[in-house]
OpenMM code with the backbone's topology and positions (N, CA, C; nanometers):
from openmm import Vec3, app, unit

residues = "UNK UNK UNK UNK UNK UNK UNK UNK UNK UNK UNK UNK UNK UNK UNK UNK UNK UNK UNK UNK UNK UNK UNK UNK UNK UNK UNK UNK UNK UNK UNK UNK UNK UNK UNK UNK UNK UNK UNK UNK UNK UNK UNK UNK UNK UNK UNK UNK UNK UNK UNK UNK UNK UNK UNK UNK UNK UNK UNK UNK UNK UNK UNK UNK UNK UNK UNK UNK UNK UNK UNK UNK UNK UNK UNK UNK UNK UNK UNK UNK UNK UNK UNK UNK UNK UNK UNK UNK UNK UNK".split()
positions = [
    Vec3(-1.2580, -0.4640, 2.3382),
    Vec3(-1.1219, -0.4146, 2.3268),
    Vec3(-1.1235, -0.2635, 2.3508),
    Vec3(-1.0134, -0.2216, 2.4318),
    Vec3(-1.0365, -0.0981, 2.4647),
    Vec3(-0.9686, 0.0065, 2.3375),
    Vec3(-1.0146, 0.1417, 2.3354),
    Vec3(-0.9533, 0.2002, 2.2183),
    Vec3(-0.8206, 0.2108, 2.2195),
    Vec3(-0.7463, 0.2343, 2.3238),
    Vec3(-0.6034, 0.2572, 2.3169),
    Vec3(-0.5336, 0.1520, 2.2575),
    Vec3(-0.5514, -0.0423, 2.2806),
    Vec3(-0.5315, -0.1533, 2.2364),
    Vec3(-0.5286, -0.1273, 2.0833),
    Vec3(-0.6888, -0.1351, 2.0399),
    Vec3(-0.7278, -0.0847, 1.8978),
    Vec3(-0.6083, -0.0176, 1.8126),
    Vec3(-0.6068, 0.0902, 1.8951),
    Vec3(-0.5532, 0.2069, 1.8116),
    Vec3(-0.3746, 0.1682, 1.8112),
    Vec3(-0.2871, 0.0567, 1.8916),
    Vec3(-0.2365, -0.0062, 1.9082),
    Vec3(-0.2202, -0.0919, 1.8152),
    Vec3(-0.2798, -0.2079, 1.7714),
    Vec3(-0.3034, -0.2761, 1.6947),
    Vec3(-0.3197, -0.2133, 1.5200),
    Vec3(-0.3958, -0.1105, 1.5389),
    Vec3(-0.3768, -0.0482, 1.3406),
    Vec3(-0.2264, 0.0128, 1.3596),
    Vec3(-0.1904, 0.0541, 1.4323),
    Vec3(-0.0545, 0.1023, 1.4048),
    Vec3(0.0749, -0.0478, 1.3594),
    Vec3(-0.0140, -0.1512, 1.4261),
    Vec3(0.1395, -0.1968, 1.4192),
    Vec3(0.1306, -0.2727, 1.2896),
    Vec3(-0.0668, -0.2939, 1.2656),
    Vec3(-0.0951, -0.3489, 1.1006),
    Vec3(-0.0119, -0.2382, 1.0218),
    Vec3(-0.0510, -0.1135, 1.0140),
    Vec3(0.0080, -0.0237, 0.9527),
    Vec3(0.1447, -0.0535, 0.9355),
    Vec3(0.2358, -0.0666, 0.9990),
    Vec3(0.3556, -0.0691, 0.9727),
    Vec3(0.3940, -0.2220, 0.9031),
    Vec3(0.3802, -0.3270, 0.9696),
    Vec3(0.3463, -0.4379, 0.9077),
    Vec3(0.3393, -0.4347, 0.7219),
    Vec3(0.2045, -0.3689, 0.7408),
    Vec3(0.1863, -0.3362, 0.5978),
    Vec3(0.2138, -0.2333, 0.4614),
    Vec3(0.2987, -0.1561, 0.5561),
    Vec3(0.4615, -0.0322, 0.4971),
    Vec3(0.5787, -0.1605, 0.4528),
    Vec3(0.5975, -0.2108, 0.5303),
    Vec3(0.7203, -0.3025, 0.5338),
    Vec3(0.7025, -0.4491, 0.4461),
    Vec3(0.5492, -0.4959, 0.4259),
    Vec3(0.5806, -0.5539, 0.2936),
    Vec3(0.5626, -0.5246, 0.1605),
    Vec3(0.4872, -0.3989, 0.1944),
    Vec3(0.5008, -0.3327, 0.0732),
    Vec3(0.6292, -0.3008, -0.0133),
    Vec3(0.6695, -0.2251, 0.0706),
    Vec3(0.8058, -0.1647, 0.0707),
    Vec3(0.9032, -0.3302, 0.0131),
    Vec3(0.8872, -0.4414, 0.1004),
    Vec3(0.9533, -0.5518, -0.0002),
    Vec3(0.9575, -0.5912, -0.1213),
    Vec3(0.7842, -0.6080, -0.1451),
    Vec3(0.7156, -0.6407, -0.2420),
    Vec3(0.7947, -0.5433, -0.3485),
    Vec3(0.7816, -0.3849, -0.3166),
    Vec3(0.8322, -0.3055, -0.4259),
    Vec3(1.0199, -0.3198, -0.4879),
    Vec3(1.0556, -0.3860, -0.3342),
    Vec3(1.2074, -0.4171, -0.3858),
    Vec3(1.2122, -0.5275, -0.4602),
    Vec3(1.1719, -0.6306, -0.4140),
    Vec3(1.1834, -0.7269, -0.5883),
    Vec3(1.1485, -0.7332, -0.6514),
    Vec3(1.0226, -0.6522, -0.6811),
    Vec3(0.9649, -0.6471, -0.8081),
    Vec3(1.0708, -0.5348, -0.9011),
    Vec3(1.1015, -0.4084, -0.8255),
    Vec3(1.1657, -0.3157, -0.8765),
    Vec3(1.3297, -0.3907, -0.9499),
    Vec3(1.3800, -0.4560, -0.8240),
    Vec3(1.4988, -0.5377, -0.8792),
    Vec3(1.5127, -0.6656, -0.9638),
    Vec3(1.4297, -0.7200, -0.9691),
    Vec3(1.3965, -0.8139, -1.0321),
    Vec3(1.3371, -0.7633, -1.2469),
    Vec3(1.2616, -0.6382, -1.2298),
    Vec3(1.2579, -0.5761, -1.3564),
    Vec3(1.3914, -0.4853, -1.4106),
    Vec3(1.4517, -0.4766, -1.3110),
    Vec3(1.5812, -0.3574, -1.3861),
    Vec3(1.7143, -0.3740, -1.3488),
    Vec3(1.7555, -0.4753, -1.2790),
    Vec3(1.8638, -0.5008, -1.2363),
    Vec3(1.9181, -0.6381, -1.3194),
    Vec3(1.9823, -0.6872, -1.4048),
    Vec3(2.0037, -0.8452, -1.4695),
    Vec3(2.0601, -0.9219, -1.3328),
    Vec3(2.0047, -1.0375, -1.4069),
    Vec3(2.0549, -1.1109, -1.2245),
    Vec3(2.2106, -1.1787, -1.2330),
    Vec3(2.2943, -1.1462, -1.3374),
    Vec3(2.4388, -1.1631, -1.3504),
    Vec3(2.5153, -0.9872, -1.3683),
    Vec3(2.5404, -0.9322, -1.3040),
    Vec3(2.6460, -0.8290, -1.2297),
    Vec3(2.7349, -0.7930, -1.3079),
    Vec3(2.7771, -0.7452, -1.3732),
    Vec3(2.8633, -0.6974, -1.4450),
    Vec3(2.9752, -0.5760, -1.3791),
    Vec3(2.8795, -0.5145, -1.2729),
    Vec3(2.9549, -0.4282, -1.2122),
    Vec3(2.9119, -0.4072, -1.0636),
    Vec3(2.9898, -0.3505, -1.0069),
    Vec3(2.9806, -0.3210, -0.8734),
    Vec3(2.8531, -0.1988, -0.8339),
    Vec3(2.8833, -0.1680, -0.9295),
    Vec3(2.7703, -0.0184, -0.9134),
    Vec3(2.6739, 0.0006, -1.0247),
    Vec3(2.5176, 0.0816, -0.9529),
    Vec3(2.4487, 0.0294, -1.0638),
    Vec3(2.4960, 0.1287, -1.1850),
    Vec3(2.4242, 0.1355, -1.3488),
    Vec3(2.4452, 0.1552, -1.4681),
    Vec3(2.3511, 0.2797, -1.4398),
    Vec3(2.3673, 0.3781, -1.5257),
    Vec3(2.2687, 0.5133, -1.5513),
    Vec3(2.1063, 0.4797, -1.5442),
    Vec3(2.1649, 0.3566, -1.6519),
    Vec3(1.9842, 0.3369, -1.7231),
    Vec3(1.9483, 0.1882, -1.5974),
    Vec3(2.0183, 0.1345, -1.5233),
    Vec3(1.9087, 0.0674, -1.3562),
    Vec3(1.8746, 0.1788, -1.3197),
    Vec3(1.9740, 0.2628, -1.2537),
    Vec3(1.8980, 0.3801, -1.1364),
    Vec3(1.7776, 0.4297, -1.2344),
    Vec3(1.7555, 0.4845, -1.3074),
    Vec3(1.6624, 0.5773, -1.4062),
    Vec3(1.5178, 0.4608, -1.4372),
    Vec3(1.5679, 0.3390, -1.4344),
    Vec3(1.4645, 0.2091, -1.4419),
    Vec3(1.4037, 0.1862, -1.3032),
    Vec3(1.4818, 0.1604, -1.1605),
    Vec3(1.4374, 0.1957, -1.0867),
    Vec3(1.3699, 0.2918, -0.9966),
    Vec3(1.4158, 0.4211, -1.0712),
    Vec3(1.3398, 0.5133, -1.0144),
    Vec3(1.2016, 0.5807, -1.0507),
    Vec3(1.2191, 0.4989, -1.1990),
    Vec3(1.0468, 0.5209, -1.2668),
    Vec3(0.9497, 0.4044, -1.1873),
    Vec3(1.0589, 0.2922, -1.1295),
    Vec3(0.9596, 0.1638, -1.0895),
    Vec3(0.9021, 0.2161, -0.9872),
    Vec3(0.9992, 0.2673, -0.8838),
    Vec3(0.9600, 0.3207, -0.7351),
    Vec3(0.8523, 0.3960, -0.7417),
    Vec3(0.8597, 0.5000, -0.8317),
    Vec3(0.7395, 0.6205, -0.7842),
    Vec3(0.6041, 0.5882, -0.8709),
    Vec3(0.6411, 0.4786, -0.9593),
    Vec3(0.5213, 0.3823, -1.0637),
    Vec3(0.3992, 0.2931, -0.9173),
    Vec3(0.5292, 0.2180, -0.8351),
    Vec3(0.4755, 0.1346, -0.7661),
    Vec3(0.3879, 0.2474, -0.6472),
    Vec3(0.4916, 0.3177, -0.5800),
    Vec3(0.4567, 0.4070, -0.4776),
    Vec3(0.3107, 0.5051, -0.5312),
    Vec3(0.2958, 0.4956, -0.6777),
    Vec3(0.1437, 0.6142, -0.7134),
    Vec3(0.0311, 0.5054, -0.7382),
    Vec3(0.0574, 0.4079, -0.7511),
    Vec3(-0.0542, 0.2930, -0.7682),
    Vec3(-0.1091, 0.2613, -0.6232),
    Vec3(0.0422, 0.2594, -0.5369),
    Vec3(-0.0669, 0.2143, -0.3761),
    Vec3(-0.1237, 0.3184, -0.3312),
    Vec3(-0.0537, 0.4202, -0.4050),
    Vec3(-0.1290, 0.5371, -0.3009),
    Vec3(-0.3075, 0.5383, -0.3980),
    Vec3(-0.3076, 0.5505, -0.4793),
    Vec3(-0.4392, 0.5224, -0.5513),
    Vec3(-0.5119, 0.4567, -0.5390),
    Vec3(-0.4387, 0.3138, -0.4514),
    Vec3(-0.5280, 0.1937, -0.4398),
    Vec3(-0.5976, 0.1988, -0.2765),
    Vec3(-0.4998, 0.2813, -0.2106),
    Vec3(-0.5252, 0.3532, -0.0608),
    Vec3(-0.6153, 0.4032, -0.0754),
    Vec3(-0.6458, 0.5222, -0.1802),
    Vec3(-0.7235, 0.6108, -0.1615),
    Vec3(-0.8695, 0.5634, -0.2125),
    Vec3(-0.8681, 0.5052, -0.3324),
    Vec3(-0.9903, 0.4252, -0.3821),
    Vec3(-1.0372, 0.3228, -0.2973),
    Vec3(-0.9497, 0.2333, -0.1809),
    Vec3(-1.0160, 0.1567, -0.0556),
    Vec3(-1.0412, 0.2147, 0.0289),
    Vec3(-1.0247, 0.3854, 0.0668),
    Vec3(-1.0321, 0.4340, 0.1468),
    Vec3(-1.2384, 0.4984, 0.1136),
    Vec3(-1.1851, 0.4994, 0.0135),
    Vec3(-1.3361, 0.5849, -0.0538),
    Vec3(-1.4270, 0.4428, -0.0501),
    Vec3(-1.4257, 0.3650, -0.0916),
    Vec3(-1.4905, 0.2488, -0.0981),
    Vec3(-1.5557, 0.1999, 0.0669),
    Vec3(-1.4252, 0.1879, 0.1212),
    Vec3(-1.4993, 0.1622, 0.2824),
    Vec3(-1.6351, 0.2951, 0.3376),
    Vec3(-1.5947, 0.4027, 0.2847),
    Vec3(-1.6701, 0.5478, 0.3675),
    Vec3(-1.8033, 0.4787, 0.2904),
    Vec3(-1.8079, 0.4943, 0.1807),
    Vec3(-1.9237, 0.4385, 0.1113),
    Vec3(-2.0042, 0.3406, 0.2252),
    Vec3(-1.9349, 0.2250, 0.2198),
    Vec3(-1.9905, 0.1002, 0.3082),
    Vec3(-2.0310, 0.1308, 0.4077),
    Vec3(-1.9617, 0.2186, 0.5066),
    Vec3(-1.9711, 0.2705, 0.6206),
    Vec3(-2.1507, 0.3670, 0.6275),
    Vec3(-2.1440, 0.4495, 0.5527),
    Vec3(-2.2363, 0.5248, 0.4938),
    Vec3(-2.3410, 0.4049, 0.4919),
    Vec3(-2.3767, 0.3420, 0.3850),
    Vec3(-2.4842, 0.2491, 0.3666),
    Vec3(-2.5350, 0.1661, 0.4976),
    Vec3(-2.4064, 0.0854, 0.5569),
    Vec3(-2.4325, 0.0223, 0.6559),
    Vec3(-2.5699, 0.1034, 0.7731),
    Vec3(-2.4596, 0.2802, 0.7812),
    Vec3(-2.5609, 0.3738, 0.8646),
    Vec3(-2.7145, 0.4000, 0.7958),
    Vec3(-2.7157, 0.3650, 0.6623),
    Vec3(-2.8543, 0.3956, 0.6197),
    Vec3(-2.9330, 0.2905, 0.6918),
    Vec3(-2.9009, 0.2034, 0.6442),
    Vec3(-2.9854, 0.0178, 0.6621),
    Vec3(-2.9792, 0.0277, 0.7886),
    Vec3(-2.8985, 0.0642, 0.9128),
    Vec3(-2.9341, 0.0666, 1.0501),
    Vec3(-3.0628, 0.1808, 1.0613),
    Vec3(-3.0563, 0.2675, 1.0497),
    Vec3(-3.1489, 0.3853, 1.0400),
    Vec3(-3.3006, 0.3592, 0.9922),
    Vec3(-3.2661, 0.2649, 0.8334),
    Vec3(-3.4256, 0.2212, 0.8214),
    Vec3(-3.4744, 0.1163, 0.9115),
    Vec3(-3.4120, 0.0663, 0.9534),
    Vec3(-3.4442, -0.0944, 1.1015),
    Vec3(-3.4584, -0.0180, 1.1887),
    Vec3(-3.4157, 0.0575, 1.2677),
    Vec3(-3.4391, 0.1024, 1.3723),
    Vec3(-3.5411, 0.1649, 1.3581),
    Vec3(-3.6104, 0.2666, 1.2852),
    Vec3(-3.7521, 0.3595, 1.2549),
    Vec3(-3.8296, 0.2611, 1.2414),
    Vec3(-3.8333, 0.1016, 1.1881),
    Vec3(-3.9211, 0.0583, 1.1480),
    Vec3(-3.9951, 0.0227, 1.2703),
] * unit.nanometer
topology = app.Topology()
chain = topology.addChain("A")
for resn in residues:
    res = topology.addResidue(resn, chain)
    for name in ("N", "CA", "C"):
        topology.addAtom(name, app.Element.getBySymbol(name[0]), res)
């Protein structure tokens, strides 16, 4: 596969994987702070203030979980290059 394809392809996983996130975070967010019988047209002080602790709750966990899979792969990456390095000298 050529790199441009590649580099093609993580973009569109990437987005892919913005967009169910981004779902995932809407029903979970609405589903914890919204009652599912309506009382009003517009949301209440204490939804928005419930949802907006959910949003940036959900949004600091992926980013943490990004960054800790991000660190985790370099690791792998790293080792993999050791274990090639000792095979090849041998």
């Amino acid at each position: 596969m050529d790199p441009l394809r590649a580099q093609q392809l993580a973009a569109e996983l990437e987005v892919e994987m913005m967009a169910d996130m981004y779902n995932r975070m809407t029903q979970a967010c609405h589903r914890k702070c919204v009652p599912p019988h309506y009382k009003e047209s517009e949301l209440s002080k204490g939804e928005c203030v419930c949802l907006d602790r959910c949003v940036a709750k959900y949004l600091e966990v992926h980013e943490r979980m990004g960054k800790k899979l991000t660190e985790l792969s370099l690791q792998d990456e790293e080792l993999l290059k050791r274990m090639q390095q000792g095979t090849g000298s041998a």
